[in-house]
Structure formats: structure tokens, C-alpha cells
PDB file of N, CA, C and O in Angstrom:
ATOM      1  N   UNK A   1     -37.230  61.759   6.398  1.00  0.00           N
ATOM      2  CA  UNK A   1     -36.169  60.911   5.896  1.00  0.00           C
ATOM      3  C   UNK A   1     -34.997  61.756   5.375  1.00  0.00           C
ATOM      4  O   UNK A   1     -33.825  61.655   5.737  1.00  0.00           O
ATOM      5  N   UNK A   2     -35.347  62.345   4.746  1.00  0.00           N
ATOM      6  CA  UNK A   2     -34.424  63.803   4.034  1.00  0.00           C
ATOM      7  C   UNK A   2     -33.415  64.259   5.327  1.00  0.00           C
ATOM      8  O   UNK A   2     -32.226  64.117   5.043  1.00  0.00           O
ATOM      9  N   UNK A   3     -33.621  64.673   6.414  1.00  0.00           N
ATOM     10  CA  UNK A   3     -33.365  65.404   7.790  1.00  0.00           C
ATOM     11  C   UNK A   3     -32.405  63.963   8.206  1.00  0.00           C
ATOM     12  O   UNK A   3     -31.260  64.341   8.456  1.00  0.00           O
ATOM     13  N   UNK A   4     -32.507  62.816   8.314  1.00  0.00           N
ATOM     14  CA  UNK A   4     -31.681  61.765   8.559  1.00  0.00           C
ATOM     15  C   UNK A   4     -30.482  61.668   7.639  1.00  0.00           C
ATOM     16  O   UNK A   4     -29.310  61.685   8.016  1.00  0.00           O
ATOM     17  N   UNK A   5     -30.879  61.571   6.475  1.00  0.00           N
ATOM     18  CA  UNK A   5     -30.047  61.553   5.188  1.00  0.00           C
ATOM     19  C   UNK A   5     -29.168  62.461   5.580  1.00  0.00           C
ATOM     20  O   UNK A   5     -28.142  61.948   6.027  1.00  0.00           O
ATOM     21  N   UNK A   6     -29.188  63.908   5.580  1.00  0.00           N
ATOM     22  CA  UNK A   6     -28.614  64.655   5.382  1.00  0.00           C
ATOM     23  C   UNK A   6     -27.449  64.957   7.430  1.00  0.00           C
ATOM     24  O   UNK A   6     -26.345  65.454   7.656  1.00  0.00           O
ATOM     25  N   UNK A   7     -28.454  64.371   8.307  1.00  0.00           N
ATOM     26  CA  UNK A   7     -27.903  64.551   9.524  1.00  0.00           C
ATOM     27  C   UNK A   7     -26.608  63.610   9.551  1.00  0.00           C
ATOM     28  O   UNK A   7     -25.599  63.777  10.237  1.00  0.00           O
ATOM     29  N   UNK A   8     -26.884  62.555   8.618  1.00  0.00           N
ATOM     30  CA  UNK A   8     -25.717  61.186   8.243  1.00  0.00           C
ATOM     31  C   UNK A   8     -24.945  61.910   7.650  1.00  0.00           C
ATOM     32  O   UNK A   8     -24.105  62.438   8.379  1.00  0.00           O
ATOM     33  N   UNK A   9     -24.902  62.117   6.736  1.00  0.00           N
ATOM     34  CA  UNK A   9     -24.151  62.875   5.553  1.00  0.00           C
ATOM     35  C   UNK A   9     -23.417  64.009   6.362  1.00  0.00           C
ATOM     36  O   UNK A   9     -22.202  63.996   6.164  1.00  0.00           O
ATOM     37  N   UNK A  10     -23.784  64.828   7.084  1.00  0.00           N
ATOM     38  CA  UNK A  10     -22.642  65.793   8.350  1.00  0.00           C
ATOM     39  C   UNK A  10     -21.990  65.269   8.604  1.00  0.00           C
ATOM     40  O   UNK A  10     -20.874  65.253   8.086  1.00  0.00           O
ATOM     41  N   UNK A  11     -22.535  64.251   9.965  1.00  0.00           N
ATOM     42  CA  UNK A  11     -21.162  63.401  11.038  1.00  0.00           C
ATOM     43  C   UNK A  11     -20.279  62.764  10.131  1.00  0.00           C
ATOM     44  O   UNK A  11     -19.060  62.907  10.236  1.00  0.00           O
ATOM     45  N   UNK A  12     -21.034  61.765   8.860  1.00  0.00           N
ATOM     46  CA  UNK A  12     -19.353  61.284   7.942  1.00  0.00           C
ATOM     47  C   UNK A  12     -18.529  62.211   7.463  1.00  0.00           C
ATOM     48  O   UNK A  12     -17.302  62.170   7.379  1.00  0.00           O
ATOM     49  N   UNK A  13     -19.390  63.185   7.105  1.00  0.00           N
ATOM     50  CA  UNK A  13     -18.666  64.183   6.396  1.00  0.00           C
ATOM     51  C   UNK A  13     -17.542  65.242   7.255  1.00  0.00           C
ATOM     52  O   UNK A  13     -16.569  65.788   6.734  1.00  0.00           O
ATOM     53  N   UNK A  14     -17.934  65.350   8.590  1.00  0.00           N
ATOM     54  CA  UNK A  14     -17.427  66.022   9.804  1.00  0.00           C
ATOM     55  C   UNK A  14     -16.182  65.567  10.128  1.00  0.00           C
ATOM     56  O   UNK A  14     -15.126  66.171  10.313  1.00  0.00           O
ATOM     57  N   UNK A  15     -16.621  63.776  10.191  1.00  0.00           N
ATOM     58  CA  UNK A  15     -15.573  62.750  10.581  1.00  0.00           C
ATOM     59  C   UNK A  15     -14.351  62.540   9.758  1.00  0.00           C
ATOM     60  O   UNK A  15     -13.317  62.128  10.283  1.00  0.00           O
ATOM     61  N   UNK A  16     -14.428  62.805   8.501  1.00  0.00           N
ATOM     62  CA  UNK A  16     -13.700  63.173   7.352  1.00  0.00           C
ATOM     63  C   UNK A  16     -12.642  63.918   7.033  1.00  0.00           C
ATOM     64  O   UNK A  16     -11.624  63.676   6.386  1.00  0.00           O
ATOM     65  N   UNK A  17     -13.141  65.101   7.729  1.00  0.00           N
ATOM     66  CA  UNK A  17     -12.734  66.407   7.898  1.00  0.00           C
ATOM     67  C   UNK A  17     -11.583  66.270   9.049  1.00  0.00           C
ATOM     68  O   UNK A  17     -10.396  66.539   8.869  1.00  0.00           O
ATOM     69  N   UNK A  18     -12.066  65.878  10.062  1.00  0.00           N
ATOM     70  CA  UNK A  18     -11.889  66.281  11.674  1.00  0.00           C
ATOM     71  C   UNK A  18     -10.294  65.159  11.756  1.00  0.00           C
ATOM     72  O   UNK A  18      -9.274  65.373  12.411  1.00  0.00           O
ATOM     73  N   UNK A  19     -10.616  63.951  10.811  1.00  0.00           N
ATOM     74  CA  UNK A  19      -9.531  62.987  11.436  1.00  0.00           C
ATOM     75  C   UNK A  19      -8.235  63.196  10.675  1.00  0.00           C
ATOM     76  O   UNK A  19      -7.160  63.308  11.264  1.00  0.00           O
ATOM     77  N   UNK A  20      -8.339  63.239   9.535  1.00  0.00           N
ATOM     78  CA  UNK A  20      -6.652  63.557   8.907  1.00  0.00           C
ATOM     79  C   UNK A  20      -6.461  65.041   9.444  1.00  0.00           C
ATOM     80  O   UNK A  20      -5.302  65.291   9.774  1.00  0.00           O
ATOM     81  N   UNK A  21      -7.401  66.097   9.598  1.00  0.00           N
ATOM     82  CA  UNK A  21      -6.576  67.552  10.277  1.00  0.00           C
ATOM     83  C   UNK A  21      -6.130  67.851  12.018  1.00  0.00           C
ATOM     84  O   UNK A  21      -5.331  68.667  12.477  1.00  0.00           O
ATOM     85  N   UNK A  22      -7.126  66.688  12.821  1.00  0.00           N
ATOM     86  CA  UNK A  22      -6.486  66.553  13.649  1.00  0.00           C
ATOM     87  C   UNK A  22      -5.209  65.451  13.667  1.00  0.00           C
ATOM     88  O   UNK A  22      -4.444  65.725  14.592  1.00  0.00           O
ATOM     89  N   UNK A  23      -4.923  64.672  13.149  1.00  0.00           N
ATOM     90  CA  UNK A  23      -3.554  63.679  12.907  1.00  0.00           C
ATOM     91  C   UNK A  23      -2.455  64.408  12.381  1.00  0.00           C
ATOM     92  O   UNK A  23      -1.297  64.072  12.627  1.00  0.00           O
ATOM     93  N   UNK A  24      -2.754  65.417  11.649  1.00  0.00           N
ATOM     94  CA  UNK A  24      -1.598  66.407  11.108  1.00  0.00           C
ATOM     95  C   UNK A  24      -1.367  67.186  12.399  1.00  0.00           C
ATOM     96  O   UNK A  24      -0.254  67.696  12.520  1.00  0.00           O
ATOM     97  N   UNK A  25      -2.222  67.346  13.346  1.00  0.00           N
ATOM     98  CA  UNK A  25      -1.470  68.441  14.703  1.00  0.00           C
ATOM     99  C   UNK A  25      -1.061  67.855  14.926  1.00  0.00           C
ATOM    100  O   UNK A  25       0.097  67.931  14.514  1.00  0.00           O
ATOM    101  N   UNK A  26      -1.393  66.486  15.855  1.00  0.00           N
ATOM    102  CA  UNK A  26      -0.984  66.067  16.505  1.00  0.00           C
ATOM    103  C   UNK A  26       0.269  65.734  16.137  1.00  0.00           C
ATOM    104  O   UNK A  26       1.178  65.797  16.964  1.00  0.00           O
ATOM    105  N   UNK A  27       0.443  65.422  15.130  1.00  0.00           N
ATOM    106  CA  UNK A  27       1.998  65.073  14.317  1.00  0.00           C
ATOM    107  C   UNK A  27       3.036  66.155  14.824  1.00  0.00           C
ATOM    108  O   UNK A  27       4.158  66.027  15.315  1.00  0.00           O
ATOM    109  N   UNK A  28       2.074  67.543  14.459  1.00  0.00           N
ATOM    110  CA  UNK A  28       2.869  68.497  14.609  1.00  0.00           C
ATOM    111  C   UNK A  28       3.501  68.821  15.870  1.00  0.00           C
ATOM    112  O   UNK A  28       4.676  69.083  16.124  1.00  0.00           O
ATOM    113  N   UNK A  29       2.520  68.752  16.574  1.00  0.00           N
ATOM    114  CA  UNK A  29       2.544  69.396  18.295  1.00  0.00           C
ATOM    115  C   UNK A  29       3.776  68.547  18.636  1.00  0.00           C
ATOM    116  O   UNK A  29       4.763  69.186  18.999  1.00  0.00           O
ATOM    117  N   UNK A  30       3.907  66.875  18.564  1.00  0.00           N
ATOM    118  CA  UNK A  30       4.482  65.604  19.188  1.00  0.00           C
ATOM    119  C   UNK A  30       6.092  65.764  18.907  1.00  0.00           C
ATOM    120  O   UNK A  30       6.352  65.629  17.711  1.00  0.00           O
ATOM    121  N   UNK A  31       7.056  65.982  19.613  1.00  0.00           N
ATOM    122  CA  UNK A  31       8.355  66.070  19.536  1.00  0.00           C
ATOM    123  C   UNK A  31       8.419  64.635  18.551  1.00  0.00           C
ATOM    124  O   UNK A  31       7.680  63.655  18.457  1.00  0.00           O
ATOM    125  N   UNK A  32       9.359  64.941  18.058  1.00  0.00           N
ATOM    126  CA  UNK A  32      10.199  63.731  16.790  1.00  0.00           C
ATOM    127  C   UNK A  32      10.499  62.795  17.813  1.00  0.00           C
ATOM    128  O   UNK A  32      10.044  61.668  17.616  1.00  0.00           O
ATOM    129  N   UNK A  33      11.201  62.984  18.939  1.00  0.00           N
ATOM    130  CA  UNK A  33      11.388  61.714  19.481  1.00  0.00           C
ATOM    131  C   UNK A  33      10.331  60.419  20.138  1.00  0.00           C
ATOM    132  O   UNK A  33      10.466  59.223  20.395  1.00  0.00           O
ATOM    133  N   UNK A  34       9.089  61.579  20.240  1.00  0.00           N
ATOM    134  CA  UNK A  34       8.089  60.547  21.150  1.00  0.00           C
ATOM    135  C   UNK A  34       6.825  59.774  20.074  1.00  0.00           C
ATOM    136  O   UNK A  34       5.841  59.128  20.432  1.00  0.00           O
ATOM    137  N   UNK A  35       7.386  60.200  18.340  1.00  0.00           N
ATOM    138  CA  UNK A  35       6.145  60.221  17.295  1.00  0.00           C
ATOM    139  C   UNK A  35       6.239  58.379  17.657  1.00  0.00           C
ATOM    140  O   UNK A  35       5.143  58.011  18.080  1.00  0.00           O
ATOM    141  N   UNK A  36       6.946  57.575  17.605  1.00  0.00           N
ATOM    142  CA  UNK A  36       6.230  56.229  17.462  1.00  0.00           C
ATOM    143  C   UNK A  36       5.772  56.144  18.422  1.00  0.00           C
ATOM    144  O   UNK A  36       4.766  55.454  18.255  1.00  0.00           O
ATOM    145  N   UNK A  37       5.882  56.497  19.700  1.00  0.00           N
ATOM    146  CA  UNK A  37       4.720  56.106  21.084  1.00  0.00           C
ATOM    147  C   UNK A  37       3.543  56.683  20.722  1.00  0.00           C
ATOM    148  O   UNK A  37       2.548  55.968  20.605  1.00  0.00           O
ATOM    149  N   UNK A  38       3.473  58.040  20.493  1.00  0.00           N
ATOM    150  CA  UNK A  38       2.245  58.581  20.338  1.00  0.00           C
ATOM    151  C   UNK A  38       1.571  57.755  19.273  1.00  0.00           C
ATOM    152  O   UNK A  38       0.388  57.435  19.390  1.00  0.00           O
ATOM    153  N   UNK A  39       2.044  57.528  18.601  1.00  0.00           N
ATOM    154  CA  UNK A  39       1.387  56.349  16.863  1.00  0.00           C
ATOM    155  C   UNK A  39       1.127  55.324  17.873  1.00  0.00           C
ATOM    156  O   UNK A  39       0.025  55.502  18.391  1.00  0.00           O
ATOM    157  N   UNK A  40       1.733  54.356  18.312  1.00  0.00           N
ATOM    158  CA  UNK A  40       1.416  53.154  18.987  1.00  0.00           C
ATOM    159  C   UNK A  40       0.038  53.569  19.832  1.00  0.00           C
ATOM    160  O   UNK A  40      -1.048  53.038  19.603  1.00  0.00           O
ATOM    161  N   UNK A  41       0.242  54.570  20.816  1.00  0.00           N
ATOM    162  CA  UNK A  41      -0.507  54.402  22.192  1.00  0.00           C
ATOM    163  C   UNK A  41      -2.003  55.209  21.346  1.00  0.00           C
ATOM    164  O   UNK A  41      -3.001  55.424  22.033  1.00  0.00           O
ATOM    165  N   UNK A  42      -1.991  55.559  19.979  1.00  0.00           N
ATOM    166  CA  UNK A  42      -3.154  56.537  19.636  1.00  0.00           C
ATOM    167  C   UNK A  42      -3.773  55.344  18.807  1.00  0.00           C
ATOM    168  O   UNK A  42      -5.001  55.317  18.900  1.00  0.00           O
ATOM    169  N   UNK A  43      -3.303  54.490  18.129  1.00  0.00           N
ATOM    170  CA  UNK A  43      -3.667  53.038  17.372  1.00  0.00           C
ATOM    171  C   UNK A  43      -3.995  52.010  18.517  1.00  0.00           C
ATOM    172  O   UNK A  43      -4.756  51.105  18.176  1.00  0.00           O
ATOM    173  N   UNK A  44      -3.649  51.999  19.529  1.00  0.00           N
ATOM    174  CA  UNK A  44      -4.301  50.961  20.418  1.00  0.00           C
ATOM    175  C   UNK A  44      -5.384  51.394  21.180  1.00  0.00           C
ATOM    176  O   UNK A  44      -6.171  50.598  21.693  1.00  0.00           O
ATOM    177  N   UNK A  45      -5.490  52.773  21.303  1.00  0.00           N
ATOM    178  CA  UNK A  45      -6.829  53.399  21.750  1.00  0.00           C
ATOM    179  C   UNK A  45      -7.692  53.745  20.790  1.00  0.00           C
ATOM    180  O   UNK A  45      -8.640  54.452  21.131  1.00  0.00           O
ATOM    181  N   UNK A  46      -7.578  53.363  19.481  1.00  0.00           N
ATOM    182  CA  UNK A  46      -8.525  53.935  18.630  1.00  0.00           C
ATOM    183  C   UNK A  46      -9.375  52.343  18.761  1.00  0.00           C
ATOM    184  O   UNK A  46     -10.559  52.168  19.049  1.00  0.00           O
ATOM    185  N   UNK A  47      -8.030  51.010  18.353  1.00  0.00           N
ATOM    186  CA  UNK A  47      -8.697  50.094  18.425  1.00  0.00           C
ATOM    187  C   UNK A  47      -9.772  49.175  19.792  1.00  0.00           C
ATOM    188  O   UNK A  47     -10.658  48.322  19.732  1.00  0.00           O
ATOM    189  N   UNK A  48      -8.981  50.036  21.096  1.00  0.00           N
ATOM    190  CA  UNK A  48      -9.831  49.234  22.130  1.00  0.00           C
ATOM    191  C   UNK A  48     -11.262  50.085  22.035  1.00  0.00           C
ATOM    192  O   UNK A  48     -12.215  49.467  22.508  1.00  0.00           O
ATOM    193  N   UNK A  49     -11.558  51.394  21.504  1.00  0.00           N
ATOM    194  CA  UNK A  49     -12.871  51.850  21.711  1.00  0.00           C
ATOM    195  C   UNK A  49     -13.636  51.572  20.124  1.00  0.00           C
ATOM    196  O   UNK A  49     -14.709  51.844  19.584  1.00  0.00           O
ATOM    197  N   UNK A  50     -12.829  51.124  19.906  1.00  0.00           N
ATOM    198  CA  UNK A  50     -14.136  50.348  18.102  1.00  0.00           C
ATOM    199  C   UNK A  50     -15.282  49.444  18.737  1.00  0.00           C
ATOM    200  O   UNK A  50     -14.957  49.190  19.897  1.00  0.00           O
ATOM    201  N   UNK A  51     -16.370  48.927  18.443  1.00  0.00           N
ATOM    202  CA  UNK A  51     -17.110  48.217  19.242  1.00  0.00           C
ATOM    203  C   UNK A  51     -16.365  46.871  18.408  1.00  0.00           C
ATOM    204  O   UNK A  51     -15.512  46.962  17.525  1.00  0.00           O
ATOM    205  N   UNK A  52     -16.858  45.835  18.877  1.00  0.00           N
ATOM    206  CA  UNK A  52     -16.105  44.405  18.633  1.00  0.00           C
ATOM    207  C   UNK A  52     -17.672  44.007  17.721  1.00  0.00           C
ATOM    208  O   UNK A  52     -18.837  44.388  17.833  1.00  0.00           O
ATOM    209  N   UNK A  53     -16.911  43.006  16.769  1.00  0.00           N
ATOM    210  CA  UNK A  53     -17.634  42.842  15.818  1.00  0.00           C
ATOM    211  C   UNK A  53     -17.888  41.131  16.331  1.00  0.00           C
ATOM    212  O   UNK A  53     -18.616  40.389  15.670  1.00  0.00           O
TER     213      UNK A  53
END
């Protein structure tokens, strides 16, 4: 149980990590002119792969 606990506790903790420091590249990398497409087209692909509730 311990080994689950703690295998949970990585991936959130990973996921944590991984999503505001990759959103800051990507910010970075993305020319100023194309940042609201990239925002739009990265928010409609985050939402079509969520599973549906």
C-alpha cells in the first residue's frame, strides 16, 4: 500500500512540477504575435483529451 501511496504522490507531484514549467517555455519559445492561438489551440486540446464526465 505504502509503494501505491507513494507511486501517487510522484505522478501528482511530477504533474505539478512539469505543467506551470512547461507553460512558461512554451510562453517563451511562442512569438508575441501567435501567443493567443497557441493559448486557444493548447486549451482546446487539453480539453478534448480530459475524459468526459
Amino acid at each position: 500500500m505504502l509503494v501505491i501511496v507513494a507511486a501517487d504522490f510522484g505522478l501528482l507531484f511530477s504533474a505539478g512540477v512539469f505543467n506551470p514549467s512547461f507553460t512558461t517555455y512554451r510562453m517563451a519559445a511562442t512569438p508575441h504575435a501567435f501567443m493567443s492561438r497557441v493559448g486557444t489551440s493548447w486549451s482546446v486540446g487539453a480539453n478534448r483529451a480530459r475524459p468526459s464526465s
